[in-house]
C-alpha positions as a Markdown table, in Angstrom:
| # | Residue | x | y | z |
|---|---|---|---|---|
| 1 | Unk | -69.8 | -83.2 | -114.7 |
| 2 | Unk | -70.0 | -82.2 | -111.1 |
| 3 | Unk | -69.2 | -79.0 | -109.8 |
| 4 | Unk | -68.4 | -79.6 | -106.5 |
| 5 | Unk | -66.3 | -82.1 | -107.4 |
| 6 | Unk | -64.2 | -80.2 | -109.6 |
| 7 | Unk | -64.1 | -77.5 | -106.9 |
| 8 | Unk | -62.7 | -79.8 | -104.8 |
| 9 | Unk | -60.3 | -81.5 | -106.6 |
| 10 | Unk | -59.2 | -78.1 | -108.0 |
| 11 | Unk | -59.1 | -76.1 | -105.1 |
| 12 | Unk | -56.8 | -73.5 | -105.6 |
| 13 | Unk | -58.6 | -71.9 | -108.5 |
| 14 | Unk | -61.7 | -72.3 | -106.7 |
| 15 | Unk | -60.0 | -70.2 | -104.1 |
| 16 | Unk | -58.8 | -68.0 | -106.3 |
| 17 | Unk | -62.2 | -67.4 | -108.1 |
| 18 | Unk | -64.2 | -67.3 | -104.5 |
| 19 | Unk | -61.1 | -64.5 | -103.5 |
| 20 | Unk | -62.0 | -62.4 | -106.3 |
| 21 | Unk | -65.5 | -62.6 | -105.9 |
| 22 | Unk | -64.9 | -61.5 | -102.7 |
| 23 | Unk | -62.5 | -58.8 | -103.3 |
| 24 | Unk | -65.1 | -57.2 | -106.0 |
| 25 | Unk | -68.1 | -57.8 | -103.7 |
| 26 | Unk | -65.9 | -55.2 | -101.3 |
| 27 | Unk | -65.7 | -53.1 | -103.6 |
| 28 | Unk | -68.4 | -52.7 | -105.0 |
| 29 | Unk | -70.3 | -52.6 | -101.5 |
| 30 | Unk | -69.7 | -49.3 | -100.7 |
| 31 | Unk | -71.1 | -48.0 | -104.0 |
| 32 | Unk | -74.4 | -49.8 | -102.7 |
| 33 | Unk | -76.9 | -46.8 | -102.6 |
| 34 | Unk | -78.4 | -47.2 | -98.4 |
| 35 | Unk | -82.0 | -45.9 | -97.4 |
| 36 | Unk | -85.0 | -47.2 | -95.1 |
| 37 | Unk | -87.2 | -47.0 | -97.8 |
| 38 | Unk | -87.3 | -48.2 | -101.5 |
| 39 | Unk | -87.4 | -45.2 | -104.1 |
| 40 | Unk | -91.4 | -45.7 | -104.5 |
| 41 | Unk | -93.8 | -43.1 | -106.5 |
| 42 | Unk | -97.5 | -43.6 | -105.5 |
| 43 | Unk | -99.8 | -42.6 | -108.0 |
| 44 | Unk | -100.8 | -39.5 | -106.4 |
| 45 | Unk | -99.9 | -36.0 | -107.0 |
| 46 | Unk | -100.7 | -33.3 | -104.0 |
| 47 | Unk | -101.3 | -29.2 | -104.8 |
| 48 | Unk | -100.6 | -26.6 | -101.7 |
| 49 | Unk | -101.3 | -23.2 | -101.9 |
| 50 | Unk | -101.9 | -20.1 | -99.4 |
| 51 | Unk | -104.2 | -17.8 | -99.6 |
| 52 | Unk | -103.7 | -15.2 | -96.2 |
| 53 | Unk | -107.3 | -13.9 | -94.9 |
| 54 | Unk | -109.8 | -15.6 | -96.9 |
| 55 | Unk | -112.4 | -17.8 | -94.9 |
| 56 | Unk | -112.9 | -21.8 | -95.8 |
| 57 | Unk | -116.8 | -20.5 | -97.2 |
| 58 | Unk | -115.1 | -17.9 | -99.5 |
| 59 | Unk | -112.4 | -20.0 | -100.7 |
| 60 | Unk | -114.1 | -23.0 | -101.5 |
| 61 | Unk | -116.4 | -21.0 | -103.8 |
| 62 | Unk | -113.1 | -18.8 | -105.4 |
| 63 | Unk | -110.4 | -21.3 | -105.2 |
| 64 | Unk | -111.5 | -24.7 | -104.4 |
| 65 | Unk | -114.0 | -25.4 | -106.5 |
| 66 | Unk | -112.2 | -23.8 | -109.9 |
| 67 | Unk | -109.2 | -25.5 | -109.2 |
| 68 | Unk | -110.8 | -28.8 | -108.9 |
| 69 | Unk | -112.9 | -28.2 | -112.6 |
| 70 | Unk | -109.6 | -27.3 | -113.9 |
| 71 | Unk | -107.3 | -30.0 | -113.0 |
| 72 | Unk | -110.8 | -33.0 | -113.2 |
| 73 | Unk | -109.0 | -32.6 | -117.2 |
| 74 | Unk | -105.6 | -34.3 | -116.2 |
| 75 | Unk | -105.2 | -37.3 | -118.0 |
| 76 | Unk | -105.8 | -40.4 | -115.9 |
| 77 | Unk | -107.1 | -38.9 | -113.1 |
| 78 | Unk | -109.8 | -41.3 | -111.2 |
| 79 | Unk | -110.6 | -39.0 | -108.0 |
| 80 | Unk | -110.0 | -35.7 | -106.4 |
| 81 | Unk | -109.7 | -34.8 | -103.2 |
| 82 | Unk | -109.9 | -31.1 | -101.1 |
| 83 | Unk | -109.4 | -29.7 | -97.9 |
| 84 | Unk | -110.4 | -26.7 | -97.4 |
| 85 | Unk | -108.8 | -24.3 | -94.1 |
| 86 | Unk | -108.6 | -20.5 | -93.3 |
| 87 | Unk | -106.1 | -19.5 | -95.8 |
| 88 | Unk | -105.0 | -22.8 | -96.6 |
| 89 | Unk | -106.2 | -25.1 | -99.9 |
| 90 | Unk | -104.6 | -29.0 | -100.4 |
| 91 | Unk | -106.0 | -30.7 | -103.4 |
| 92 | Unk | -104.9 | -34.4 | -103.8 |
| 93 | Unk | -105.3 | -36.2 | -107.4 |
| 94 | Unk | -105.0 | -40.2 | -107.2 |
| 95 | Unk | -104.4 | -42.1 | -110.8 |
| 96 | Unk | -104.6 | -45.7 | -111.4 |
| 97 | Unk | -101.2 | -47.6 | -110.1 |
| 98 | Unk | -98.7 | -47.7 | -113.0 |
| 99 | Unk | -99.8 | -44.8 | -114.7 |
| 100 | Unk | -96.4 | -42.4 | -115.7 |
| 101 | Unk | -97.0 | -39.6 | -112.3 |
| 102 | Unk | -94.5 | -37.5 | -113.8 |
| 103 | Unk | -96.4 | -36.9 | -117.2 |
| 104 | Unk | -99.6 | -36.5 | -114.7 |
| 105 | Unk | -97.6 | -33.4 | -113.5 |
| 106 | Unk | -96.5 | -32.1 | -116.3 |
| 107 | Unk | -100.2 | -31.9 | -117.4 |
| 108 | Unk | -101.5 | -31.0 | -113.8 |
| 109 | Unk | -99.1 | -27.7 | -113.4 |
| 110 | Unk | -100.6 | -26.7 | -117.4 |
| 111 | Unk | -104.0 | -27.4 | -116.1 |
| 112 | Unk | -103.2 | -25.1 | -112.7 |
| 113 | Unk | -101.5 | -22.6 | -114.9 |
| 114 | Unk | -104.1 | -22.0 | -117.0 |
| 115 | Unk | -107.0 | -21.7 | -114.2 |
| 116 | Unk | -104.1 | -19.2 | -112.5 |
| 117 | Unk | -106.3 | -16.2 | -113.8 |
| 118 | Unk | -109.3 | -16.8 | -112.4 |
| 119 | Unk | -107.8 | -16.8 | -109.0 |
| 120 | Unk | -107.6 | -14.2 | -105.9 |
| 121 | Unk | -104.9 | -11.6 | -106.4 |
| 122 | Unk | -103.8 | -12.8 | -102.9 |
| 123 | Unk | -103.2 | -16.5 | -103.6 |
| 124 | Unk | -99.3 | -17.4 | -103.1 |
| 125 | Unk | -97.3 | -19.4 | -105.1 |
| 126 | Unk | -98.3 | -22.9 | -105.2 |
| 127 | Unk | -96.5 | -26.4 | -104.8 |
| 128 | Unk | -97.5 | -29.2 | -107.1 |
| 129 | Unk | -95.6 | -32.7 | -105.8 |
| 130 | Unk | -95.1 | -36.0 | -105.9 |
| 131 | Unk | -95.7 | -38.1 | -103.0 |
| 132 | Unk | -92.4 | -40.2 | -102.1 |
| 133 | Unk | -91.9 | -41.7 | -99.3 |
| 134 | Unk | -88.0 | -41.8 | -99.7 |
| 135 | Unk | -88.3 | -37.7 | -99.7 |
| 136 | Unk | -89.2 | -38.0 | -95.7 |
| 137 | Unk | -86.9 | -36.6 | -93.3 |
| 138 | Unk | -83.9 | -38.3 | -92.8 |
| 139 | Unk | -82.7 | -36.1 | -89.9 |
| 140 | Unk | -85.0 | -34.2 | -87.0 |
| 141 | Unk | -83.6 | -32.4 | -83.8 |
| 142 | Unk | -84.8 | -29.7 | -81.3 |
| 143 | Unk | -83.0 | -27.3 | -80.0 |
| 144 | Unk | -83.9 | -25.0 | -77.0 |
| 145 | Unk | -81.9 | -22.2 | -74.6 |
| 146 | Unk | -82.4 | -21.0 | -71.2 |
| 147 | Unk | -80.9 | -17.7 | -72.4 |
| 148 | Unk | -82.6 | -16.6 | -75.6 |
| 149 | Unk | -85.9 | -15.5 | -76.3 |
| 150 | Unk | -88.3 | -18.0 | -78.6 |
| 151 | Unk | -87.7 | -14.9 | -81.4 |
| 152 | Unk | -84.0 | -15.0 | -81.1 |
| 153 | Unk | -84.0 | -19.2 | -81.0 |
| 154 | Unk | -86.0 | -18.9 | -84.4 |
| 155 | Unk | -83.8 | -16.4 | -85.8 |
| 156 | Unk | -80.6 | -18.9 | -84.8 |
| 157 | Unk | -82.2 | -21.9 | -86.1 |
| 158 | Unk | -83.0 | -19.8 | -89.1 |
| 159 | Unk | -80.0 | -17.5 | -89.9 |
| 160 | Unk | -77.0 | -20.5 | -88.6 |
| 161 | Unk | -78.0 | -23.7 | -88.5 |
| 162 | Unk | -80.1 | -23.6 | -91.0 |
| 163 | Unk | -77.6 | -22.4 | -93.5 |
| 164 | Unk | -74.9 | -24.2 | -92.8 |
| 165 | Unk | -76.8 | -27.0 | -93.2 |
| 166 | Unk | -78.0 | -26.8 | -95.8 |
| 167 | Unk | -75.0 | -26.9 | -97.8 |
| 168 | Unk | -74.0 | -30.1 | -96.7 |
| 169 | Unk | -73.5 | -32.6 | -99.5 |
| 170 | Unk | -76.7 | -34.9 | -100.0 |
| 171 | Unk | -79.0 | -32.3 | -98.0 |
| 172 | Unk | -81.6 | -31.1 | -100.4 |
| 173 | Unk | -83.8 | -28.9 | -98.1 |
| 174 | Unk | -83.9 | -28.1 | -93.9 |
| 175 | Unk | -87.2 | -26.8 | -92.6 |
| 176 | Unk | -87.3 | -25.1 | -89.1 |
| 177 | Unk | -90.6 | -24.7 | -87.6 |
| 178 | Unk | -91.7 | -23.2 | -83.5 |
| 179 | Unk | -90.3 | -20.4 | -82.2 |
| 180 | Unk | -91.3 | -16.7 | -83.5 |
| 181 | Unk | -90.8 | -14.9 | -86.4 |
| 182 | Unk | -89.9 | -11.4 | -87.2 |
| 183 | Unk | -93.0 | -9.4 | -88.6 |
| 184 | Unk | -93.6 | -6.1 | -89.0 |
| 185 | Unk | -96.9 | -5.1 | -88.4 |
| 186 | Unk | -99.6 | -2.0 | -90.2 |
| 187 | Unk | -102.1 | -1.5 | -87.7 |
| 188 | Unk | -104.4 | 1.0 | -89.7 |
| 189 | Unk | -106.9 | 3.2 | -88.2 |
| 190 | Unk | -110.4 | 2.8 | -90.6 |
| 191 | Unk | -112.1 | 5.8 | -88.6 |
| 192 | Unk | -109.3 | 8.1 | -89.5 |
| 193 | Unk | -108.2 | 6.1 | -92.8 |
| 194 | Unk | -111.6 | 7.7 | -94.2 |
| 195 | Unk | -111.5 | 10.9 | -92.9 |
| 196 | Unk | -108.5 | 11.5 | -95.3 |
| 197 | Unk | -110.4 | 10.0 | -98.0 |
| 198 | Unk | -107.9 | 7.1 | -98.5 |
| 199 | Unk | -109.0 | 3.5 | -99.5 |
| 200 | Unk | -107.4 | 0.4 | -98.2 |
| 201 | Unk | -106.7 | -0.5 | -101.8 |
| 202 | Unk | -105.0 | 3.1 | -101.7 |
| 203 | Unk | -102.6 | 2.1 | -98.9 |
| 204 | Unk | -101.8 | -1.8 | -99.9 |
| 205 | Unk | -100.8 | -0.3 | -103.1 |
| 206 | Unk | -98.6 | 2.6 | -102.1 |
| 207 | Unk | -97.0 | 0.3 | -100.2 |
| 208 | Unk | -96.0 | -2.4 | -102.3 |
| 209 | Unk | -94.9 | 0.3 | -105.2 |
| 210 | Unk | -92.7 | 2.0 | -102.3 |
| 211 | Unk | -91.2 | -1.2 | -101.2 |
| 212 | Unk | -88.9 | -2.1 | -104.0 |
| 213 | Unk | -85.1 | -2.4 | -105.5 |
| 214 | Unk | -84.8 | -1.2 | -109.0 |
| 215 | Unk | -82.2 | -1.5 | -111.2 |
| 216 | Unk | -80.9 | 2.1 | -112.0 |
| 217 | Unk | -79.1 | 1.6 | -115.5 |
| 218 | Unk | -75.2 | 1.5 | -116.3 |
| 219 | Unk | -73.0 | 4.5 | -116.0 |
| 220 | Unk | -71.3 | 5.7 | -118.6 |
| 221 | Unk | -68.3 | 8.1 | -119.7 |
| 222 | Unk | -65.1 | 5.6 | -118.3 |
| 223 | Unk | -64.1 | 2.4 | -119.5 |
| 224 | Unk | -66.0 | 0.2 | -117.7 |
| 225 | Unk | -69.8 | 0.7 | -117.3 |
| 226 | Unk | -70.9 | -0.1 | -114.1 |
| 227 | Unk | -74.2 | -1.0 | -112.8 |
| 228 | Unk | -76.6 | 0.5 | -110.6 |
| 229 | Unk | -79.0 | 0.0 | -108.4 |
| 230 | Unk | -81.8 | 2.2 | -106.6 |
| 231 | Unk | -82.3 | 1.0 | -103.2 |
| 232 | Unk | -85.9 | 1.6 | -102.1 |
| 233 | Unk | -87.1 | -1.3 | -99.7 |
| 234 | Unk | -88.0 | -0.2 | -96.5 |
| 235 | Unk | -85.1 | -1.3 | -93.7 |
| 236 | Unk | -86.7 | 0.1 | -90.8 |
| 237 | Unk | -89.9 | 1.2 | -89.0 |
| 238 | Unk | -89.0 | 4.6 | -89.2 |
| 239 | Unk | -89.5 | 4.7 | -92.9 |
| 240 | Unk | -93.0 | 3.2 | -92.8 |
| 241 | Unk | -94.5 | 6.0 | -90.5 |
| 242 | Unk | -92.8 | 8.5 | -92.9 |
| 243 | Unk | -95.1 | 7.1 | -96.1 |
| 244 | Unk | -96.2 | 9.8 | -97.5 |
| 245 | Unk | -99.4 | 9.8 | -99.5 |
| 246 | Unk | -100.7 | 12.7 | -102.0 |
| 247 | Unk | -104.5 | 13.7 | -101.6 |
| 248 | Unk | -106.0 | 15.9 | -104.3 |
| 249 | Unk | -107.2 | 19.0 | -103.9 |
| 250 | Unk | -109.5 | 21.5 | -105.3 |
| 251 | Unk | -109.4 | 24.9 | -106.5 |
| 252 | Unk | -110.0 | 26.1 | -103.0 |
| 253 | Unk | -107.6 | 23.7 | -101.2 |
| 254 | Unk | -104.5 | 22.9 | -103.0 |
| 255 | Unk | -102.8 | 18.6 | -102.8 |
| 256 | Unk | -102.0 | 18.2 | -99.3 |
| 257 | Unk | -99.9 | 15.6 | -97.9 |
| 258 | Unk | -100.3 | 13.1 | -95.2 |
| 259 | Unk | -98.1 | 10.2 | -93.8 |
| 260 | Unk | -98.9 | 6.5 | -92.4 |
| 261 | Unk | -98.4 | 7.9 | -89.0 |
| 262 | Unk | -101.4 | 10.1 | -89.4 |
| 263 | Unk | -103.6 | 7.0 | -89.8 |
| 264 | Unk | -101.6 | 4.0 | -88.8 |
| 265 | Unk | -99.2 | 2.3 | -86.2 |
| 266 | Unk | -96.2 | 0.1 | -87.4 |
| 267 | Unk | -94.8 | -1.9 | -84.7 |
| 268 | Unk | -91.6 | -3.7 | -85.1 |
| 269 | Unk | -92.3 | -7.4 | -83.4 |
| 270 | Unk | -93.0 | -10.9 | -83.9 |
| 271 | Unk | -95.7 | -12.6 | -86.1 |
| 272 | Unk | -98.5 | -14.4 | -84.4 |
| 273 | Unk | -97.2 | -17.8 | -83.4 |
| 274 | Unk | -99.6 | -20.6 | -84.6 |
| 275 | Unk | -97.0 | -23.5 | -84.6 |
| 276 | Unk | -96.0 | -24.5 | -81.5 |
| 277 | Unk | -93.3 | -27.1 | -80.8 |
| 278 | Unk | -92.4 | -28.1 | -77.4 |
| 279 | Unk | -89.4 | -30.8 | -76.1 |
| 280 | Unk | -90.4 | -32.4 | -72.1 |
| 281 | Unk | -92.8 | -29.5 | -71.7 |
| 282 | Unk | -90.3 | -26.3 | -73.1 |
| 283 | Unk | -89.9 | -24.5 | -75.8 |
| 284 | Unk | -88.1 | -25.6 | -78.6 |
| 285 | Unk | -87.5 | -25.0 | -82.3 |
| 286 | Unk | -87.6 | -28.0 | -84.2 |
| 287 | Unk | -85.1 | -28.2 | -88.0 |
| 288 | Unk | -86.0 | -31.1 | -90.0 |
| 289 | Unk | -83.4 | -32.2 | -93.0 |
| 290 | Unk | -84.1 | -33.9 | -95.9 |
| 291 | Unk | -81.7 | -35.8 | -98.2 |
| 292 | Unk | -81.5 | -35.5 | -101.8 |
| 293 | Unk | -82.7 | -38.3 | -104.0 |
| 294 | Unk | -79.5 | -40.0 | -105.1 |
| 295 | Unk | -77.8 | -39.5 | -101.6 |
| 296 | Unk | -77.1 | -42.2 | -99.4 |
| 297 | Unk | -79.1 | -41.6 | -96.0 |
| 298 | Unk | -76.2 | -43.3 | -93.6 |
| 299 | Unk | -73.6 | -40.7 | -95.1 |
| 300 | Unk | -75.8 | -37.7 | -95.2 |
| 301 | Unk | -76.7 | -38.1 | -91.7 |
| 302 | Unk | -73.1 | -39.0 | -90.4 |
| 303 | Unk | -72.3 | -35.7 | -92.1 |
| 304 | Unk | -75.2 | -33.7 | -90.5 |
| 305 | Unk | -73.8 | -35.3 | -87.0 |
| 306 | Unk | -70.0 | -34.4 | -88.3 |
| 307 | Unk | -70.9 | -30.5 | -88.5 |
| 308 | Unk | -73.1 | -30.3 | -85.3 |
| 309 | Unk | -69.8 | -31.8 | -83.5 |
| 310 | Unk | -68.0 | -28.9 | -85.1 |
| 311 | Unk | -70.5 | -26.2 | -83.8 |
| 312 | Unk | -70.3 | -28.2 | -80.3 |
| 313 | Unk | -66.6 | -27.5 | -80.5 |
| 314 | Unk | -66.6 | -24.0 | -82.0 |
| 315 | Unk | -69.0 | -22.7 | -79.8 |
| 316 | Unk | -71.6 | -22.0 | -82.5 |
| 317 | Unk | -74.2 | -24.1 | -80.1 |
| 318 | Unk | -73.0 | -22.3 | -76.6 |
| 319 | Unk | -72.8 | -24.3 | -73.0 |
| 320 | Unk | -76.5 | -23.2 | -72.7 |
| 321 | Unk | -78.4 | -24.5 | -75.5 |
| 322 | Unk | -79.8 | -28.4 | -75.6 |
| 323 | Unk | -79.7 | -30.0 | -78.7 |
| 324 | Unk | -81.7 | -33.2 | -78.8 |
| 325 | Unk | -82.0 | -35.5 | -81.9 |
| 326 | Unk | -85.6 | -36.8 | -82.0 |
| 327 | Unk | -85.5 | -38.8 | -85.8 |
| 328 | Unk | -82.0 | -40.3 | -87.3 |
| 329 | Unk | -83.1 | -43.0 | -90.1 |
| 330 | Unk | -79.5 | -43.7 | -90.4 |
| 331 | Unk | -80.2 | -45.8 | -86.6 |
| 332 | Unk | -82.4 | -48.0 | -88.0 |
| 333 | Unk | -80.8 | -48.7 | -91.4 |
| 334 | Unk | -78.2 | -49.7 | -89.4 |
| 335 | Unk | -80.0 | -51.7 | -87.3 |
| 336 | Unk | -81.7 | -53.9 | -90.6 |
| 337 | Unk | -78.0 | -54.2 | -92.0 |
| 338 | Unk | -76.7 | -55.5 | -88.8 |
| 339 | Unk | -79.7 | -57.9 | -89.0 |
| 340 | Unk | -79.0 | -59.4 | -92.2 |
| 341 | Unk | -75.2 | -59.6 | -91.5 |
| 342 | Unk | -76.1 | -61.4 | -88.5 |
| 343 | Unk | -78.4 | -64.1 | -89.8 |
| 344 | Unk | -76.2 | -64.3 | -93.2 |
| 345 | Unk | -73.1 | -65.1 | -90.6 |
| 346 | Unk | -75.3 | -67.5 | -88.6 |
| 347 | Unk | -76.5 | -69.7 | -91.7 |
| 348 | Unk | -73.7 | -69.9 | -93.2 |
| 349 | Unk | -72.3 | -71.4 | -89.6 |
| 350 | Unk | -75.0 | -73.9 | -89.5 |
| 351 | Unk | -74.5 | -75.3 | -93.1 |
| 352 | Unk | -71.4 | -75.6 | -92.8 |
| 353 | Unk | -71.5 | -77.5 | -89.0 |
| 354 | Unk | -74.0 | -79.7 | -91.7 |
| 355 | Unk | -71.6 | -80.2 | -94.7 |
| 356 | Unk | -68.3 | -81.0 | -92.2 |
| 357 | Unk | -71.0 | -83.6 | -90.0 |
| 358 | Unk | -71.2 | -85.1 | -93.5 |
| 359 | Unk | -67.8 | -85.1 | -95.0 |
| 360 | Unk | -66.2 | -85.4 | -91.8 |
| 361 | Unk | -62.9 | -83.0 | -94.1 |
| 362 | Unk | -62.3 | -79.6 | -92.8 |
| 363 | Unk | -60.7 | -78.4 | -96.1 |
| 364 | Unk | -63.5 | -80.1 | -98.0 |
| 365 | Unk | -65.8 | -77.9 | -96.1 |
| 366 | Unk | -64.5 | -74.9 | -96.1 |
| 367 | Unk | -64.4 | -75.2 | -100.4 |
| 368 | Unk | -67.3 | -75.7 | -100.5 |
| 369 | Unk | -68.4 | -73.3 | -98.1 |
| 370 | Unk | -66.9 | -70.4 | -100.6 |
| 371 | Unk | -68.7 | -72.7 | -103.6 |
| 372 | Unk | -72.1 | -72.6 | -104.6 |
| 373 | Unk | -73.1 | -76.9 | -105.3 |
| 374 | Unk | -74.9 | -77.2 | -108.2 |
| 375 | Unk | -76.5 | -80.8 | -108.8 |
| 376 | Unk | -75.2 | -83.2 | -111.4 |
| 377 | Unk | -76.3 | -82.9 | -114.8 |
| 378 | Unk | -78.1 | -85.9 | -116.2 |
């Protein structure tokens, strides 16, 4: 039997099958999942940590190399790479392709957590990952003023944008990088530091025991039971320079007393700017966004682009400040759909010049042009 034959002959349930193939193809179109980028794990798994002060020599010796004995047990690891900075450590793991990454986690964050102990006090919290490629940003822009100070840009970027951002659906993180940060700084005086009889050890301790909220119990005697909290962070400068710290005495001399002030100066400024982002030779802050996994790229981005309108016409962003998109995937998934639209359209107008040049029946061809021919059946 042939199949184009019968399509023909019956042709207005072919157009009704070819309709309904093309009202469900509609449909189910816009529940098509759109990125630049297959979902793709390489079989690689990357550890960052910090560790503030410590030179490359001393943290090879304390971090890099124990970290790297530790995780050479992961199962189906074939190499291991390090890079070693001031007060920076990236360790890389590569595995054979097709080998299950997420199991290779699993086991790499035991292996880290178990060599945890052996490590300086003063490294931070590390970040075990996946490399993904689809985990790129989807969205970058920079933003600059003529009016505000890099510090106050930062703290913008930071405290606004940032935020409300973030809790846009499909965003999973935004990262804001240039500018300066605020920092509070413990300039200590070592001369003086001694002649007290104080230790640095001394100092760093009092003031991380002195910088924290505690939970001060429930109150009783009413019908509710409220909860309570101590407040003892420090909020301002002020309350640094008035640290005190107990010295013993002897029988002769009895405890005496002495504050920060008597040994340090706190100054209330900006942290030591190491990354620098710049936009035509200015300034700028840069915010990078990145989607969550499941999200489709083209909405998430119209929706970043939907809210920056919104601050535009709030005022959030005053008259002064320039904000310039440098990365928007969604241009050229749009782009590569437009593409394959373009030369689907385009062959589909070429065969069917070539079907109506050889039946010489418009209605024949356009049947057959909704109908896939199949060739007879012997």
């Amino acid at each position: 039997m042939n199949i184009s034959s019968t399509a023909i002959r019956r042709h207005i349930g072919t157009l009704a099958l070819t309709a309904a193939a093309i009202i469900l193809g509609i449909f189910f179109l816009g529940q098509i999942q759109v990125d630049l980028l297959p979902s793709i794990t390489y079989p690689r798994i990357g550890l960052r940590l910090s560790a503030p002060g410590l030179s490359p020599e001393v943290a090879v010796e304390e971090i890099t190399k124990p970290l790297e004995e530790a995780l050479s047990a992961t199962e189906g690891v074939i190499q291991i790479y390090s890079q070693t900075r001031e007060g920076r450590v990236s360790l890389n793991l590569f595995f054979e392709p097709g080998d299950n990454v997420d199991q290779a986690l699993n086991d790499a964050t035991a292996a880290f957590n178990r060599a945890q102990g052996r490590l300086p006090e003063i490294v931070e919290q590390p970040r075990l990952f996946k490399y993904d490629p689809s985990q790129l940003p989807v969205s970058e822009f920079a933003l600059r003023s003529s009016s505000l100070s890099p510090e106050e840009l930062r703290i913008f970027a930071d405290e606004k944008l940032g935020k409300e951002l973030g809790v846009i659906s499909g965003v999973a993180s935004v990262e804001v990088l240039g500018g300066l940060t605020e920092e509070i700084r413990v300039i200590i005086d070592p001369v003086r530091l001694q002649a007290f009889g104080l230790g640095l050890t001394d100092v760093l301790g009092e003031l991380d025991d002195r910088n924290l909220d505690m939970s001060g119990g429930r109150l009783s005697g009413g019908e509710q039971e409220p909860l309570t909290r101590t407040r003892g962070k420090f909020t301002s400068s002020e309350e640094l320079l008035n640290l005190a710290f107990e010295l013993d005495g002897n029988e002769n001399f009895p405890t005496q007393k002495i504050y920060l002030r008597d040994f340090a100066q706190v100054i209330d400024g900006t942290s030591e700017q190491r990354i620098f982002v710049t936009l035509n030779g200015e300034n700028a802050v840069k915010v990078s966004l990145q989607k969550q996994p499941d999200a489709n790229t083209i909405t998430v981005v119209d929706s970043i682009k939907t809210r920056l309108a919104q601050f535009n016409d709030s005022r959030v962003i005053s008259e002064d400040m320039e904000l310039i998109t440098t990365l928007d995937e969604s241009v050229f998934i749009r782009n590569s759909i437009a593409n394959v639209t373009t030369s689907g359209l385009i062959g589909a107008s070429l065969a069917a010049i070539a079907v109506l040049l050889f039946l010489g029946s418009i209605r024949q061809t356009i049947i057959i042009g909704f109908f896939c021919i199949n060739p007879r059946k012997g």
